[in-house]
N, C-alpha and C positions, 0 to 999 in steps of 0.2 A: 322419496329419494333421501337418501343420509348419505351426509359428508363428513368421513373422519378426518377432521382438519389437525394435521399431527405436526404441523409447524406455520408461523406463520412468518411471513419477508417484508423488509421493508416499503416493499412495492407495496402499495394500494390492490395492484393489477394481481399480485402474486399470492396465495394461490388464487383458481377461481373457475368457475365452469362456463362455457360457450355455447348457446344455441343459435347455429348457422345452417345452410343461408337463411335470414330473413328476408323478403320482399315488399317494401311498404310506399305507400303513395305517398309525392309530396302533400302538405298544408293540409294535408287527414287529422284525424284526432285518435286515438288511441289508447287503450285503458290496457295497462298491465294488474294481472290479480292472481294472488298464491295465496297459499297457506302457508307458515313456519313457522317455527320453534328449536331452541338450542339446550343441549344441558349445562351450558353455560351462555350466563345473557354477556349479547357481541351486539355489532352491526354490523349490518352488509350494505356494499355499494353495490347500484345498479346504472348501467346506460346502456345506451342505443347506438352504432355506428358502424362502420365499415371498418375493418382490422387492417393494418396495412404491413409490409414488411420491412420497413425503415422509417425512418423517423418525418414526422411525427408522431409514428405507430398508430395512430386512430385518428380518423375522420368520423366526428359527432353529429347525430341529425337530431338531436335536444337540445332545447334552449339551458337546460340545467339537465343537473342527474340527481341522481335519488340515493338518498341513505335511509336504510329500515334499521330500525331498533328490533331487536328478535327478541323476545323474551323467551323465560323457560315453560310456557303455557303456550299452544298452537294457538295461531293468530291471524286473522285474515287482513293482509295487507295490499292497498290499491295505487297505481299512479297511474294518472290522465296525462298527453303531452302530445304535442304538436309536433308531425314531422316538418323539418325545416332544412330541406338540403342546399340551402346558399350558407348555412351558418361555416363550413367545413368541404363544400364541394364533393362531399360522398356519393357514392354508387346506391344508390336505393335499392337496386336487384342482389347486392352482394351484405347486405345487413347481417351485423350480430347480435344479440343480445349478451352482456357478460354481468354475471354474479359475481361480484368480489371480496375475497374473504383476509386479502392482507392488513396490513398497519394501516388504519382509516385516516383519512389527510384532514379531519375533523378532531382527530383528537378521542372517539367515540372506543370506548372497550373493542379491541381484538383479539380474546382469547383462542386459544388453539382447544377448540372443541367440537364436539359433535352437533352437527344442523340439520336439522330435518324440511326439507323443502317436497309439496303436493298443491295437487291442482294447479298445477300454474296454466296462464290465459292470454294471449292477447289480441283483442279484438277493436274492430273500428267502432267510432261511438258519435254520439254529437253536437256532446259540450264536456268540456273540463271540469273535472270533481274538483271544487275547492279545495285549499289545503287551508286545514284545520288547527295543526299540528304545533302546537308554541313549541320555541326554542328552548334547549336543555342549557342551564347556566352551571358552571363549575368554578367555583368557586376552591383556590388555595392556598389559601391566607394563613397568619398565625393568630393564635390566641392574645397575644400583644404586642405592641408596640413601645419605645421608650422615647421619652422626650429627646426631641434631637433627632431621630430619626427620621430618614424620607420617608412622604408617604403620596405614593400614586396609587391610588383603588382600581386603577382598571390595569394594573399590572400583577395584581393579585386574580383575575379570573377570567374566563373565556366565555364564549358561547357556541355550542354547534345547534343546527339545525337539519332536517330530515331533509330542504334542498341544498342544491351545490349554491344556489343564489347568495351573497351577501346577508349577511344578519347582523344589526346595528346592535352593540351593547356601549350601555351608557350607565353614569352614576346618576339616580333619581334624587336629586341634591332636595326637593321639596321633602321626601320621606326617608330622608336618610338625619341622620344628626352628626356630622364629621367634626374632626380637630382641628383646630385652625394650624397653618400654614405657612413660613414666611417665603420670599422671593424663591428659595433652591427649593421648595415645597418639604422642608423639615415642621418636623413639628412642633407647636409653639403651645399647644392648649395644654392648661391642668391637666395632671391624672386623674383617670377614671372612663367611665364603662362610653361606648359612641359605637353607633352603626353607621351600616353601607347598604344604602338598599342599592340592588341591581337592577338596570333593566333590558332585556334583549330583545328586541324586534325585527320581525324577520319580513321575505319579501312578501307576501300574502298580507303581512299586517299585522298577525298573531304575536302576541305580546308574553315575556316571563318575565319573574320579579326573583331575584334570592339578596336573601341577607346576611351580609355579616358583619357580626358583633363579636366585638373585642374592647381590651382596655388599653390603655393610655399609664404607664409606670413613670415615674419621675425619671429624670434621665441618668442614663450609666455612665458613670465616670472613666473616663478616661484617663489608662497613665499609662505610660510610655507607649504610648499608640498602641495599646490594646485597650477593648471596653466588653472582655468574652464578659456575658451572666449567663450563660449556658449552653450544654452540650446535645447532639440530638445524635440519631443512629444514624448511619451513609456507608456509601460505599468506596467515594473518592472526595477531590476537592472540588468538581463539578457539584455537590452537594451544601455549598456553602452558599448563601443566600447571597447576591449582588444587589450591593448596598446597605446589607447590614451584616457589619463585622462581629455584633453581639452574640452569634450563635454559631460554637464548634462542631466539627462532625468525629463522630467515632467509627471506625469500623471494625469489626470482628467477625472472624470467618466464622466461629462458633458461638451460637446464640445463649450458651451459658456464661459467656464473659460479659460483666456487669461494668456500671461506669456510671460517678457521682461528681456533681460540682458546685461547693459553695465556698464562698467568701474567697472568689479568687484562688480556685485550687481543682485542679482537674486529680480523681482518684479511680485507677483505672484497676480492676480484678481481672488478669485474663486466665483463663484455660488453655490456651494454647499448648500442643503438644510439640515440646522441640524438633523429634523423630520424624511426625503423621504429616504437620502441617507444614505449610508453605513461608518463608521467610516472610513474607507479606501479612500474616494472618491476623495482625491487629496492627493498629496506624489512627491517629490521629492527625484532622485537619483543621486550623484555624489562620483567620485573616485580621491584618491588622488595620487600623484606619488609614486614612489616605493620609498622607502628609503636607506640611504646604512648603517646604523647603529643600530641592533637591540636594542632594552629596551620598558621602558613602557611609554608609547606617549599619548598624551593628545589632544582630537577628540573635534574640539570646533567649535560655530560661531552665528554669533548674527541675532535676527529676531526681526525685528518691527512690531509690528502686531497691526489691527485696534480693535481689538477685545481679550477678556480673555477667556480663557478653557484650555484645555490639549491636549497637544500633545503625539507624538512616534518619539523616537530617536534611531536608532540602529546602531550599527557597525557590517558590514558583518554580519547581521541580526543574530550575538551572545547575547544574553544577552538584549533583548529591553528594554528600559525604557521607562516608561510615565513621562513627565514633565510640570508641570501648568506655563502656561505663562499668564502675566496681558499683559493691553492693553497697548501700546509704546515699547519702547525698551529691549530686556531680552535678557543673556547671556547664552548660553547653550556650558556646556562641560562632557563629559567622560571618563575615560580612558580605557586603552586596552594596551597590551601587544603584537609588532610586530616582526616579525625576520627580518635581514637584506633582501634588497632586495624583501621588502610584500609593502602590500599598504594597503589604510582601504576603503572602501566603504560605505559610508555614506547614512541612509535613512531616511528621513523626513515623517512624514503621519500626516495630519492635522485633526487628532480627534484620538482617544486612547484606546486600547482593551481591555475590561473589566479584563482580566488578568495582566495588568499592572496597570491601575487606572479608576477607576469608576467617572461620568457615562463615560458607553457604548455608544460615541457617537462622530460625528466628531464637532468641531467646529463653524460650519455654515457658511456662506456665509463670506469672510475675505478678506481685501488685508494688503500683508505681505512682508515686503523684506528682505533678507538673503543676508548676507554680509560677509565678514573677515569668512572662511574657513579655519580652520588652523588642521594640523596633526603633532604636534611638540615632539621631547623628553619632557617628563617631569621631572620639577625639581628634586632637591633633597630632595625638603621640599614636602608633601604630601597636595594639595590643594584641592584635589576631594571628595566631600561628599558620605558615604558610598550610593548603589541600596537598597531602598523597595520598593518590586513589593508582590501584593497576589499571594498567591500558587495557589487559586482557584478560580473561582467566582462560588457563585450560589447564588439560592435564597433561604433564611431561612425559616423555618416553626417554629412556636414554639414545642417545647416537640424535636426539633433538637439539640444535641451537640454543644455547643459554647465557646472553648476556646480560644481569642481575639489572643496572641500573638503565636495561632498554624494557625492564617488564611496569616501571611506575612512571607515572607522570606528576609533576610538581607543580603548582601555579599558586599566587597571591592576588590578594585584591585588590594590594597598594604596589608590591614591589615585582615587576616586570620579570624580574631576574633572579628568583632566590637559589641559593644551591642546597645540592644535594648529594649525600654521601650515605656510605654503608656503615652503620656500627659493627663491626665485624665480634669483638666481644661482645654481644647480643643474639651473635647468629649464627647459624646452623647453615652456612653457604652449602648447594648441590657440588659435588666436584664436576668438573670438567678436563679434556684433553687440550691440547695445544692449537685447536681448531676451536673451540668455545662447545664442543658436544658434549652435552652429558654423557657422565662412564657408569653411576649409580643406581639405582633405584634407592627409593626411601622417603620416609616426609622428613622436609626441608623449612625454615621459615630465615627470613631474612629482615632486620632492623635496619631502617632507612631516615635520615638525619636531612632534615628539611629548617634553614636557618632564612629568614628573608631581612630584606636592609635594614629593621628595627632590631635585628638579634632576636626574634619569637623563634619561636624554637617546638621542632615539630615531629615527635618520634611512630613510627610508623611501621610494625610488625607485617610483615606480609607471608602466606603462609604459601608451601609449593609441593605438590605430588609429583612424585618420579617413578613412573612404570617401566619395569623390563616390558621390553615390547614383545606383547603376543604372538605367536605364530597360528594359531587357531586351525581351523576346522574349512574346509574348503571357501577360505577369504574370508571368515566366520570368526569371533570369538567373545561369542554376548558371554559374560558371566553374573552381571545384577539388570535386573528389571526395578528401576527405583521409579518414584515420580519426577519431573523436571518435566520442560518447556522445552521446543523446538532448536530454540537457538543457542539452547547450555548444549547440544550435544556437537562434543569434541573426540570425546573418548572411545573408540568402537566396543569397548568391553562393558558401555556400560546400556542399557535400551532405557526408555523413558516411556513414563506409562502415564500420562497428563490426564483429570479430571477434573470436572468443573464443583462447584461449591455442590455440598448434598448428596453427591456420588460417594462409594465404596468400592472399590478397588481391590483384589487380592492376585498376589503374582507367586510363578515360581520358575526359574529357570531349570533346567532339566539337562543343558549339554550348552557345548559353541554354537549350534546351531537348532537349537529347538528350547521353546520358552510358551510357557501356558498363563493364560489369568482371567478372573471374571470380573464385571462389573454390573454394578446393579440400576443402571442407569433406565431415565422412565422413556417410553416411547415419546411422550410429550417436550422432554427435554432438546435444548439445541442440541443440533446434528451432529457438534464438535465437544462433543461431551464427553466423553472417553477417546483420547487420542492416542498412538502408539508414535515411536519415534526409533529409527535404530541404525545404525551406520556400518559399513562392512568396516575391514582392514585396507591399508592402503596396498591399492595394485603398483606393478614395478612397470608397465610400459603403458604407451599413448597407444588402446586399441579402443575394438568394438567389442565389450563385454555383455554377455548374457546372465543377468538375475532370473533365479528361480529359490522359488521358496512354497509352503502348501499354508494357506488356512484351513485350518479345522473348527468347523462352528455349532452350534446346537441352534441356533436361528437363523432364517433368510431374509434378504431386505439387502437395501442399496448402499454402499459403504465409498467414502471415496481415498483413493489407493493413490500416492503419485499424482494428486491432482485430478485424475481421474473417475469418474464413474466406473464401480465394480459391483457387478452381480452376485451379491454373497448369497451359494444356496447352503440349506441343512449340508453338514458330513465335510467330506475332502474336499478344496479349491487350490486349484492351482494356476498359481500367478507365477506370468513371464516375462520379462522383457528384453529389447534389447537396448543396449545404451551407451555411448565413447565414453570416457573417463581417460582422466589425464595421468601423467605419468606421478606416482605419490600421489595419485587424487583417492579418491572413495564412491561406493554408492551408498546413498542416503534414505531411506523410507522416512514418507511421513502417512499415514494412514489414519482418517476419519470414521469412526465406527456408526457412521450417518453419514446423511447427505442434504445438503443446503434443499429446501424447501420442499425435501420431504423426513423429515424428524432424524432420528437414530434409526437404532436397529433393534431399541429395547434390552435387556436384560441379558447378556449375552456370556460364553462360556467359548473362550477360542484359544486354538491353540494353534502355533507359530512355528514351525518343522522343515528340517531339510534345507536352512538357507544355503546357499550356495551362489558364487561370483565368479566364471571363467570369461579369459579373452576368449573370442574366436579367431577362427584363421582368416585372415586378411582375404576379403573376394574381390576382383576385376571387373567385376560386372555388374551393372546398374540392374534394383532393383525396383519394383513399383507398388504402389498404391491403389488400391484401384485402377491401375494399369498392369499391362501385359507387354512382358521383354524378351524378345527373343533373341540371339545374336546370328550376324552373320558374318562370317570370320571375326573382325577385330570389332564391326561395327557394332551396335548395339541397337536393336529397332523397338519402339514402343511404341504402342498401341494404345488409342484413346476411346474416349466413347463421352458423348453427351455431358461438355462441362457445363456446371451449376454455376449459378453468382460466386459461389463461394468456391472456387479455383481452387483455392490450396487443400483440399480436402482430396484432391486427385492430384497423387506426386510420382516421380522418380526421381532413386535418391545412389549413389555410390558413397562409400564411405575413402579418406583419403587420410592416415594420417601421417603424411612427409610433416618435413622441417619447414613451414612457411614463413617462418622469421624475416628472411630476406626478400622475401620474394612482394613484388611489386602487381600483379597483373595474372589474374586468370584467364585463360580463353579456351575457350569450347566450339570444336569443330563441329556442325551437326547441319541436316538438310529438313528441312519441316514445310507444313502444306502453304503453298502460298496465302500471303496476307491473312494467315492466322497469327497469333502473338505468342511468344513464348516467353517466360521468364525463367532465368538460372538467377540461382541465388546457393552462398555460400555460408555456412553459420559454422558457429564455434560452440563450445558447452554449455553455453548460457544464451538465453532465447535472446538478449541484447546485444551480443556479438555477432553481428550479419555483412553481408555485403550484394548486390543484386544488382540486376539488369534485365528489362524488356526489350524483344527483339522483334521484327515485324518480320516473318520468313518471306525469303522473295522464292522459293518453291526450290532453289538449287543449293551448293554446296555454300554457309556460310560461315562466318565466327559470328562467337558475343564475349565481349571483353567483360570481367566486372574487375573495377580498380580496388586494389588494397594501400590505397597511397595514402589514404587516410585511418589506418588504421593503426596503433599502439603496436608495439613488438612483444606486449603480452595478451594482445588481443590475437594477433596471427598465430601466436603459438596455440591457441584451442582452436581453430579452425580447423573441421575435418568431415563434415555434412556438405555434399555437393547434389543439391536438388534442380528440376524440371519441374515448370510446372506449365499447365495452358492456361491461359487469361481469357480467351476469346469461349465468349459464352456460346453452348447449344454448340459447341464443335466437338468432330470424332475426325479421327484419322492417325497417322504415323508419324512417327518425326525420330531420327537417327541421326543418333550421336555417334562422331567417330573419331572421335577421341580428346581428350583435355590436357592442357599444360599448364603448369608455374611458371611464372616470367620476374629475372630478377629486376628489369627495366620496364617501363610500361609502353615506354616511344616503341621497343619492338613488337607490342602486339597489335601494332595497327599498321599497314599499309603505305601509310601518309607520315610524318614528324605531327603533321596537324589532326589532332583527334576531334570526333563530329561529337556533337552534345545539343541534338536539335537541328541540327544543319546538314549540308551533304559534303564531302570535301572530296577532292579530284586532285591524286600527285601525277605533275606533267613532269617532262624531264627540265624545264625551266621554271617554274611556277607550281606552288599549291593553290587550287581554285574550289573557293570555297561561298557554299550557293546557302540564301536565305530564302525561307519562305515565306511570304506574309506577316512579317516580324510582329507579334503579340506586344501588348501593355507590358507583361511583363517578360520586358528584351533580355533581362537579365538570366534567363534559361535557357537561351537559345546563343549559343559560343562555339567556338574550335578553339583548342586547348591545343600548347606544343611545350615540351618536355624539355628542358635547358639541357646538354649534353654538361655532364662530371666534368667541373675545371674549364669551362667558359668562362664563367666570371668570376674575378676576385673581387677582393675586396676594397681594390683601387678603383673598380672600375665605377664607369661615372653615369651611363647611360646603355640602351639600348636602341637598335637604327632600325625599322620594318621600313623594306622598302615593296610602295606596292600598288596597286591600281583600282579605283573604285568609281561606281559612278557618280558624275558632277550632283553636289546638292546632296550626296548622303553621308549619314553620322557613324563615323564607328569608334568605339572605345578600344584602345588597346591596355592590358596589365598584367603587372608582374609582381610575383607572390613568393613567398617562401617562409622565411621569419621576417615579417612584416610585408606589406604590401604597394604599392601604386600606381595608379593609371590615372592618362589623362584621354580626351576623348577629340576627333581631330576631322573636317569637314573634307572627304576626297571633291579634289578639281576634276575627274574624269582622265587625268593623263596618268604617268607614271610618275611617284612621288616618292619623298624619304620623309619617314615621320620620326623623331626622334622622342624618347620617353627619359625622362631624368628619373635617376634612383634618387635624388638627393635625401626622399624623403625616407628610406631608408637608413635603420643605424648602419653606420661606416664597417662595423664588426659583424655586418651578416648579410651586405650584402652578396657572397660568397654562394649563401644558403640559397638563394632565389632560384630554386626548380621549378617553374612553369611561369607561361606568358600565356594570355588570353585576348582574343578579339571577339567583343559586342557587334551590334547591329543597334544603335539608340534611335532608327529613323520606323516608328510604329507606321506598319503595312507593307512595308518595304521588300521585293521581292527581288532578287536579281545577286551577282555573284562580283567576291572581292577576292582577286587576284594579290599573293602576294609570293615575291620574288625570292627575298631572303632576308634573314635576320643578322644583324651583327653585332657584335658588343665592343666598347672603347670605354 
């Protein structure tokens, strides 16, 4: 058997292969035996258990599980073990065995490569093969250490072992020769050479030994709380060793940029290409020492650079800044505010995010040296010139909104309040009409004057594109395919063609709506290795629009589209959807040329044709999902068949987009099979904008209310998915809908003033009688809710009156809510009574606001009904 493992998942479990059913006797003995080998050495997990479909996901009948080292040489690998079905209460007739090939929870090599597995076996046996197998010791230490520095040895190395059992690693202090140490375990001994002997012992008994040997350097001085003596390669500031600030990291996207450091001087050669690479593409990270006295400290240190552009300066990547540096020597500082006992983390990125300072781009090719590192108190006199960074970047259109001093943002680290103005001799302001729209196209930049309570003084070029706005190509008007990231795209004209480190890339656009390009990405490579990214134009109305557009590929493989899993074969593909979009909204692509735990799609050649965005015509009629709708006159009948756990996988949905702004309360006429459950639920454009309701059918004509009393007025405005779903598993049947409204009040979608939430409620022509069922621990979900009528209460008023009747000896809470809330909770004598509720604890200026009152049930078990009369307000 061969496994082309072409990506591997965080999961342990992910990927892996399953031999089921297994059938195995309790307290048996049992020998598993294969043969394997990989063309690249990994490890695989192995166990025993019952697979289940919710969590815990597996029931184990091994005392431990098994890890195999696989070498690149066939290899005959065994494990003996005991079924034991009390350990996990598993099914012994439903057994799996699972091969595991994801991220080992040992720590053990998981390369994405090919494994060959034969003969596999398992038989009853009757005794246990010893495990033989000493633990593997890894060791990750440096070559040295400096006086002063921490030193814990067992924080430098690990140990795995072939079982899941426990394995002891310990420093062998007899055969080791260590530094001595004082109380914070820094180091105290002479310089010069000391080992660490290892030792790990596992549960079998099997013992390993590793050593490491390093030396002991006189200690590095410290000043102004930095103590770098050197730089290493990395990727981030996760790369910085915790607890020793003595070692920088560098990074560079391209492995021909070089980088030197001595006597206190970081010299960095990069290759960076301004054009090719990513504003990111070299950066430097270093940490300072902890300090022992808190205040606000001053982040500083100088770069000589062959070259002028902008840079990124961040502490403990809070607050970034962009800062313009000319060519020779420039001083850069910030401050920050530390507590005793912190440190600051310094990062350097040689080109600059369009959110801090425009352009969007890194530097280019530079050699630059950083020097004088300093993390000091700061004076008493205030020297740091106030941050302006843009709030946003995008690209402008004309007929866009443009108020100059609403595009930056200003802040200090001393002064709360500094101001801020435009040098207008400095700047190239966009015109505008009498409404604040842009009239022009063109580039624009604008100088902004940032002064804070010391008079530091803060000048701040900000740069601005102004597009005539496209009319394009059926909703269409791509005209560059550049590299950039998901969340830069703003601009429809422009598509993004994202690729990970090591990839190539080539584009070309061709029209508004058709765009070609290849990449040379490896099968092996993450799945999100070559991404595309593209936005239509903005549509003019709130409908249901239809996306279509065709790939064209030269290879097949699983890509994911919209979130989605898509079938990419050879030749033409053609991808549909349907989807609302709001009025000036857009449709967005994002598309994955892979897919999460099964690799890419390899080496690919695709082209992108025919995009196209039409509304459709508005329909009145409920459509389905796996269901079947047919109408009969007005009504609407759908048809079910055998729902799964997973209900919402089986829908009816109509589309609605009125004005819901105002509107308080949906309700849904509809008849469904008795004592099946139904859910209506109402969504907006974004999966977090919902509202819903389960309903229990009594088999005749009923309603289901869902409230929007809790929703924003920009939340109601995208609401316009109105779905059916059945909840009641292993059910088939009908259920007709016949018809749905918006309600500007909520009091009128209900029968009663008193709405049920748990309860039953009964409007008499004297009384609302409202019945409790075995009142639950938690009482607090179980109420009747009643709607204060517009202009009952002002804001003189002082209380509320329920007058009403309950049984002798039970608890009920009554309260009242709106902006702010209170209830008190009050024992019924069994007669007829008046309970009075004080607002006082309301602000005087809202009581006004108070739209709904509530009555609890606080008496747990309590079963029987509270009559109440009427409500009054004084």
């Amino acid at each position: 058997m061969k496994l082309s493992i072409t990506a591997v998942s965080w999961n342990q479990a992910s990927p892996r292969i399953e031999y089921t059913p297994l059938a195995l006797s309790d307290k048996k003995i049992y020998v598993l035996t294969f043969d394997a080998y990989a063309d690249t050495v990994r490890t695989m997990h192995a166990q025993f258990g019952e697979i289940l479909t919710s969590d815990p996901w597996f029931n184990t009948v091994t005392s431990d599980t098994m890890f195999f080292d696989i070498p690149t040489e066939k290899t005959t690998f065994q494990w003996s073990f005991v079924v034991d079905s009390s350990i996990a209460k598993a099914n012994l007739s439903k057994l799996s065995l699972l091969f595991e090939f994801g991220t080992m929870t040992n720590g053990a090599p998981s390369a994405a490569t090919n494994v060959y597995l034969d003969n596999i076996s398992l038989k009853e046996t009757d005794a246990l093969i010893p495990d033989k197998i000493a633990p593997i010791i890894t060791v990750q230490a440096k070559d040295y250490l400096y006086v002063g520095d921490v030193f814990k040895p067992l924080e430098y190395a690990s140990a795995r072992d072939n079982s899941s059992k426990e394995t002891k690693l310990i420093v062998d202090e007899t055969a080791s020769t260590l530094p001595s140490v004082d109380a914070d375990n820094k180091i105290t001994a002479v310089p010069g050479q000391y080992t660490v002997v290892y030792k790990a012992t596992d549960a079998a008994g099997n013992v390993a030994t590793e050593a490491w040997n390093f030396e002991v350097k006189a200690k590095n001085v410290v000043k102004n709380n930095f103590n770098l003596a050197s730089f290493k390669k990395g990727s981030s500031a996760g790369d910085l060793v915790e607890g020793d600030p003595s070692i920088g990291v560098v990074y560079s996207a391209d492995p021909e940029t070089t980088f030197d450091f001595k006597e206190g001087k970081l010299t960095i050669n990069s290759v960076q290409s301004q054009t090719d690479d990513e504003w990111t593409a070299t950066q430097v990270f270093a940490r300072s020492v902890r300090v022992d006295t808190a205040g606000v400290y001053t982040l500083s240190f100088d770069i000589d650079s062959s070259v002028a552009g902008f840079i990124q300066v961040a502490s403990n990547w809070v607050d970034p800044i962009g800062f313009e540096i000319k060519s020779g020597l420039n001083h850069i500082a910030l401050e920050k505010s530390a507590f005793s006992n912190n440190y600051a983390d310094l990062t350097i990125v040689f080109g600059t995010h369009a959110s801090i300072q425009q352009p969007q781009q890194n530097i280019g090719a530079f050699t630059a040296t950083l020097s004088n590192f300093s993390f000091v108190l700061s004076g008493e006199s205030d020297t740091i010139a106030p941050i302006i960074k843009l709030k946003s970047v995008k690209t402008y259109f004309v007929g866009d909104a443009f108020i100059p001093l609403d595009t930056v943002s200003i802040s200090d680290n001393r002064d709360k309040n500094p101001t801020l103005e435009i040098v207008a001799d400095q700047s190239d302001i966009p015109p505008v009409d009498a409404d604040n729209l842009l009239t022009q196209g063109g580039n624009y930049y604008i100088t902004f004057k940032g002064v804070d309570a010391s008079n530091n003084v803060k000048l701040f070029k900000a740069y601005y594109l102004v597009k005539t706005l496209p009319t394009g190509t059926n909703g269409f008007a791509i005209q560059t395919l550049i590299y950039g990231e998901e969340w830069q795209l703003n601009d429809p004209t422009e598509a993004f063609l994202w690729h990970a480190d090591g990839v190539t890339t080539t584009s070309q656009v061709i029209s508004d709506t058709d765009f070609k390009f290849t990449s040379d990405q490896a099968k092996t490579a993450d799945w999100y290795a070559t991404q595309l990214f593209f936005k239509s134009l903005k549509v003019k109305e709130f409908a249901l629009y239809e996306v279509s557009y065709k790939i064209i590929s030269d290879v097949a493989g699983t890509i994911k589209l919209d979130g989605n899993a898509f079938e990419l074969k050879v030749g033409e593909n053609q991808y549909t959807k349907q989807t609302p979009v709001e009025a000036q909204g857009f449709y967005q692509a994002s598309i994955q040329f892979g897919k999460e735990n099964l690799g890419t799609i390899g080496a690919c050649n695709i082209e992108v044709k025919d995009l196209s965005i039409k509304a459709l015509p508005h329909v009145s009629v409920w459509t389905g999902a796996d269901m079947t709708v047919t109408q009969d006159g007005t009504d609407n009948v759908i048809a079910y068949h055998d729902i799964t756990a997973n209900f919402w996988e089986k829908n009816a949905r109509i589309y609605d987009f009125s004005d819901k702004t105002k509107m308080e309360a949906l309700v849904i006429s509809f008849t469904g099979v008795k004592d099946q459950t139904y859910q209506f639920k109402i969504e907006g454009l974004t999966p977090s904008v919902y509202a819903s309701v389960s309903v229990s059918a009594t088999g005749t004509k009923q309603k289901a209310v869902i409230s929007l009393t809790n929703m924003t007025l920009q939340q109601k405005a995208q609401l316009c998915n109105i779905l059916m779903f059945v909840e009641t598993a292993n059910a088939s049947g009908t259920v007709t809908i016949h018809d749905y409204s918006f309600l500007e009040h909520i009091a009128d979608a209900y029968d009663t003033k008193w709405r049920p939430f748990g309860v039953d409620v009964v409007e008499t022509e004297a009384s609302s009688k409202i019945t409790f069922k075995n009142v639950s621990d938690s009482w607090w979900n179980e109420s009747a809710q009643y709607a204060v009528d517009e202009g009952k209460l002002t804001n003189s008023s002082t209380k509320v009156i329920f007058t009403f009747k309950g049984e002798a000896g039970t608890t009920f809470l009554f309260k009242a809510e709106g902006w702010g809330s209170t209830e008190k909770e009050i024992v019924a004598t069994g007669d007829k009574q008046d309970f009075e509720l004080s607002l006082s604890d309301i602000d005087s200026n809202h009581v006004k606001d108070i739209n709904l009152l509530s009555v609890f049930c606080k008496t747990v078990g309590y079963s029987g009904t509270l009559e109440i009369f009427s409500v009054a307000y004084a």
